[in-house]
VOGU-3710 file (C-alpha; in Angstrom, 3 decimals, decimal comma):
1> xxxxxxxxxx> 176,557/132,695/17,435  176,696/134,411/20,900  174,399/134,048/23,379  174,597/137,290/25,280  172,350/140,150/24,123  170,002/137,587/22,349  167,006/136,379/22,980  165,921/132,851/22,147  162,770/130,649/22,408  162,154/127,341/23,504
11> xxxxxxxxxx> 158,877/125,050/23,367  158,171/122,705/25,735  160,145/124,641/27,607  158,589/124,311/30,923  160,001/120,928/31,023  162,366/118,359/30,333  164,758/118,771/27,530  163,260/122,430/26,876  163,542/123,026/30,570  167,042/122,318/30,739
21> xxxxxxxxxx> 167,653/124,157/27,276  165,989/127,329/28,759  167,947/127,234/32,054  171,309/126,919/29,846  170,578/129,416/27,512  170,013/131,699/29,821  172,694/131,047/32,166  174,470/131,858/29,148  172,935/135,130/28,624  169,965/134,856/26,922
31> xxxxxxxxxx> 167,089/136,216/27,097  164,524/132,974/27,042  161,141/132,669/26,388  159,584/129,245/27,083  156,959/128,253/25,309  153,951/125,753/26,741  151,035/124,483/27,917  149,385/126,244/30,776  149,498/122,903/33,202  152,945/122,628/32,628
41> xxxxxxxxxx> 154,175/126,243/32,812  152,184/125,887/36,402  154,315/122,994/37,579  157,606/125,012/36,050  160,823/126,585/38,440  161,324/130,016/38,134  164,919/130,240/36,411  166,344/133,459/36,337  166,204/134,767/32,697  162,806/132,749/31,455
51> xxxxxxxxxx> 159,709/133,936/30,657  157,118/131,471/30,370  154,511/131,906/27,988  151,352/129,882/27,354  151,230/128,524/23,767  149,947/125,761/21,972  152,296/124,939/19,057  149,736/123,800/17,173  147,602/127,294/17,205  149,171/129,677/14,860
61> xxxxxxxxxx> 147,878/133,159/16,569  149,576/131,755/19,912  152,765/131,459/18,402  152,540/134,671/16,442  152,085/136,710/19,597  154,698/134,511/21,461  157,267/135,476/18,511  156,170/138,527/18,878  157,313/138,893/22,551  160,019/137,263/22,462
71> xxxxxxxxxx> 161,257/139,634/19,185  160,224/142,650/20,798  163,216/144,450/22,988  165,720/145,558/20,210  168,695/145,173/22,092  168,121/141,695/22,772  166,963/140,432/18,883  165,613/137,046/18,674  168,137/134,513/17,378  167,716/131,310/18,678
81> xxxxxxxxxx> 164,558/128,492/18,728  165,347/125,557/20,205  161,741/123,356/19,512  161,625/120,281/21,988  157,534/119,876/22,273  156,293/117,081/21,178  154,158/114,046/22,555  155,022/110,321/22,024  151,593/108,287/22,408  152,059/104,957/20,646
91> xxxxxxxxxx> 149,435/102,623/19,017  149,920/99,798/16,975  148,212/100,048/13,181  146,402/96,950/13,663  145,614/96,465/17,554  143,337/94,460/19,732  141,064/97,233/19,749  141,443/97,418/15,965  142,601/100,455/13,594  144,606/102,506/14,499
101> xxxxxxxxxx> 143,200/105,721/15,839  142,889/107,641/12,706  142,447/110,953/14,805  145,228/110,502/17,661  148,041/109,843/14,290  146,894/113,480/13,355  147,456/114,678/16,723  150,990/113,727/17,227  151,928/115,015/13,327  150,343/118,201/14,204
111> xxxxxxxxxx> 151,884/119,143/17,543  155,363/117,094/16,661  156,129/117,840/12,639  153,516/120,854/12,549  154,307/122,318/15,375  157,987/122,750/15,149  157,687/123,796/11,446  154,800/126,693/12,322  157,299/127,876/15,114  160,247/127,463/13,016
121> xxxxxxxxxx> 158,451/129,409/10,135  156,879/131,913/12,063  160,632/132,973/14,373  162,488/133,005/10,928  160,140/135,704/9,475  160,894/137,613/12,496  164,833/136,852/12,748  164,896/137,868/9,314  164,069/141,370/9,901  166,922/141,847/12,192
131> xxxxxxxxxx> 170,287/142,986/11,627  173,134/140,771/11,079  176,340/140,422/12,621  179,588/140,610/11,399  179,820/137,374/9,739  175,655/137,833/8,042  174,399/135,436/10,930  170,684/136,140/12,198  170,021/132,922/13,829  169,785/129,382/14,427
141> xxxxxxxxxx> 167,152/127,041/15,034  168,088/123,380/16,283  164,682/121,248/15,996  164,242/117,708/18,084  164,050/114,783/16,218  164,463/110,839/17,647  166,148/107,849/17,175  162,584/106,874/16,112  163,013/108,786/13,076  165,300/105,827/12,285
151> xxxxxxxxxx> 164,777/102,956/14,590  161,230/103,140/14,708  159,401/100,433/17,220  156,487/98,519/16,794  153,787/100,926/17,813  155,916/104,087/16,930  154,290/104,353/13,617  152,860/108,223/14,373  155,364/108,763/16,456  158,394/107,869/13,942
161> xxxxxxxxxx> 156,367/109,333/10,971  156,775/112,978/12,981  159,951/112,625/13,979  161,077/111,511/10,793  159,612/114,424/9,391  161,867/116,452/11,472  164,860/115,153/9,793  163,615/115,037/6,339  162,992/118,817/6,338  166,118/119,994/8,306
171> xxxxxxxxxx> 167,833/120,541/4,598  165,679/122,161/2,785  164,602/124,643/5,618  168,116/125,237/5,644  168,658/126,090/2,086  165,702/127,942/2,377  167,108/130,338/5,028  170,585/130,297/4,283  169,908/133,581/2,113  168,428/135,116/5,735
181> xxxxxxxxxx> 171,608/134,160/7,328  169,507/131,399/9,389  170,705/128,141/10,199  168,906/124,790/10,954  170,125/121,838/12,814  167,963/118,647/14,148  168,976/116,853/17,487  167,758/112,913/17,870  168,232/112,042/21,214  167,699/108,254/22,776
191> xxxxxxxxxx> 166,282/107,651/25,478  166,602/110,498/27,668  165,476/110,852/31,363  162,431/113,004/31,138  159,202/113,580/33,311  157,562/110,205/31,659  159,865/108,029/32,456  160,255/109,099/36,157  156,279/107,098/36,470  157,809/103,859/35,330
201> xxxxxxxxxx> 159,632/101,369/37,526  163,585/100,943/38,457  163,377/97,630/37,152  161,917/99,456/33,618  164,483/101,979/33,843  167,331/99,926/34,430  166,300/97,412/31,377  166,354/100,380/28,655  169,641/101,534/29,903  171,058/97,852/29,932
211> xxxxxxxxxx> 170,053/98,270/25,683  172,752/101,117/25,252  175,986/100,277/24,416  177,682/103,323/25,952  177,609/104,781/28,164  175,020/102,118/29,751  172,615/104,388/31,005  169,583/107,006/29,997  170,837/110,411/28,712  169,999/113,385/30,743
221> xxxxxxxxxx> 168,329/116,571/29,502  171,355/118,566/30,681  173,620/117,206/27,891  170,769/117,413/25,335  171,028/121,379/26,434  175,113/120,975/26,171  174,472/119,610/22,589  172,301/122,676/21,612  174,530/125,081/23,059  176,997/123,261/21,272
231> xxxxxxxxxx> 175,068/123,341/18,087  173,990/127,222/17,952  178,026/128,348/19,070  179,514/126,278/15,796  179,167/128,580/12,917  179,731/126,004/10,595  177,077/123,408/11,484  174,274/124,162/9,163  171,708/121,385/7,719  172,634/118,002/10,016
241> xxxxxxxxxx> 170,970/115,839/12,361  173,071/114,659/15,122  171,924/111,555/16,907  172,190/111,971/20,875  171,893/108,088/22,151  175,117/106,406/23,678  175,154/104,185/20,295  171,740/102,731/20,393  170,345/101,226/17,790  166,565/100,472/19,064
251> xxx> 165,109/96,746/18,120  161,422/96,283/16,769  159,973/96,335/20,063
//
C-alpha cells in the first residue's frame, strides 16, 4: 500500500503515538486527518499535511462526519486508519474504597474496544466504495492493542479487558473485509514514552525501563509510527498482532 495520493486517519492523533503516526504518514505523503478531543487538538503542532478534527470516538455522528472528510477529495481516497485513542485509568476490582467503579470499566471499553471498532467500521464502509488498485487493495487499518492484552497488572482489569478486545477481534474483522480488499493489523506496544509518563519522576521512569530486557529503555512513539508504516507498506500482513515492547513480559504489579 502506498502512501502518496491517499488519505488516512488517525485518532488520538493530536498526541503521542497518533501524533507521531500522523506526522509520518504524512511526511510520507498522506493526506492525514487526526482525530481528537478538542483540549488536545488545542495543545497539538501544526504538521504540514494534518488536519485536525474534533471527535469523540465514542459518538458515532462525530466519526461519521470525520470519515466523511477525510473520504471526501477523490484523488486522495481514504485508505489508511491508524486508531491509537484510548485511556488507561486503572482500579483494582476490590479496593479500599470498595467495588470497582462499575461506570468508569464502561468508560474505558467504550472509548478503547468501542471506539476503535465504530471508527474501524464506519472508514471500511467508506474505503469500500473506492476503487482498487492493481493488486484489489482498498486499505488497511492497524488498531492499538497492549501488552496488557496479555500481561495484564493488578489493577488493569478494564484496561486489559479493552485491549484484549483489540486483539481478539483483529481476525475476524479481517476475514470480514478481506472480500473489500481491506486489511487489519493490531500493534501492542510496551511501555512507550507518551504525554503521561512525562508527569512521573526520573527515578519512576528509569525503574520501568530497568524491567525490559532489551533494549533497556521506554519505546518511543516514533518507532510505534515506523511499525505502522511498516505494517500498512507489507501487502502480505493481514490478521496479526505484533507486540512492540523490547521483550517485556509485565509481572502482576
Amino acid at each position: 500500500m502506498e502512501l502518496t495520493n491517499t488519505s488516512a486517519i488517525v485518532t488520538g492523533g493530536a498526541s503521542g503515538l497518533g501524533a507521531a503516526t500522523a506526522a509520518a504518514l504524512a511526511a510520507g505523503g498522506s493526506a492525514v486527518y487526526a482525530l481528537d478531543l478538542a483540549a488536545s487538538i488545542q495543545a497539538a503542532p501544526d504538521v504540514d499535511g494534518v488536519t485536525y478534527i474534533e471527535t469523540d470516538v465514542t459518538n458515532e455522528a462525530q466519526v461519521r462526519e470525520a470519515v466523511v472528510a477525510a473520504s471526501s477529495d477523490p484523488n486522495a481516497p481514504l485508505r489508511i486508519v491508524v486508531n491509537c485513542a484510548g485511556v488507561g485509568t486503572s482500579a483494582r476490582i476490590l479496593g479500599r474504597k470498595g467495588v470497582h467503579d462499575l461506570g468508569l470499566y464502561r468508560k474505558i471499553i467504550e472509548i478503547n474496544l468501542v471506539g476503535s471498532f465504530t471508527v474501524m467500521a464506519l472508514a471500511a464502509e467508506a474505503i469500500a466504495r473506492t476503487e482498487p488498485d492493481e493488486f484489489g487493495q482498498r486499505g488497511v487499518v492497524i488498531n492499538t492493542a497492549s501488552v496488557a492484552a496479555f500481561d495484564g497488572q493488578v489493577g488493569q482489569a478494564a484496561y486489559s479487558a479493552s485491549k484484549g478486545g483489540i486483539v481478539g477481534m483483529t481476525l475476524p474483522a479481517a476475514r470480514d473485509l478481506a472480500q473489500y480488499g481491506i486489511r487489519v493489523l493490531t500493534i501492542a506496544p510496551g511501555i512507550i514514552e507518551t504525554p503521561m509518563l512525562a508527569t512521573v519522576s526520573e527515578e519512576y521512569r528509569a525503574g520501568l525501563a530497568a524491567g525490559v530486557p532489551f533494549p533497556q529503555r521506554l519505546g518511543r512513539p516514533a518507532e510505534y509510527a515506523q511499525l505502522a508504516l511498516a505494517m500498512i507498506a507489507h501487502d502480505y500482513l493481514n490478521a496479526e498482532t505484533v507486540r512492540m515492547d523490547g521483550a517485556l513480559r509485565m509481572a502482576p504489579r
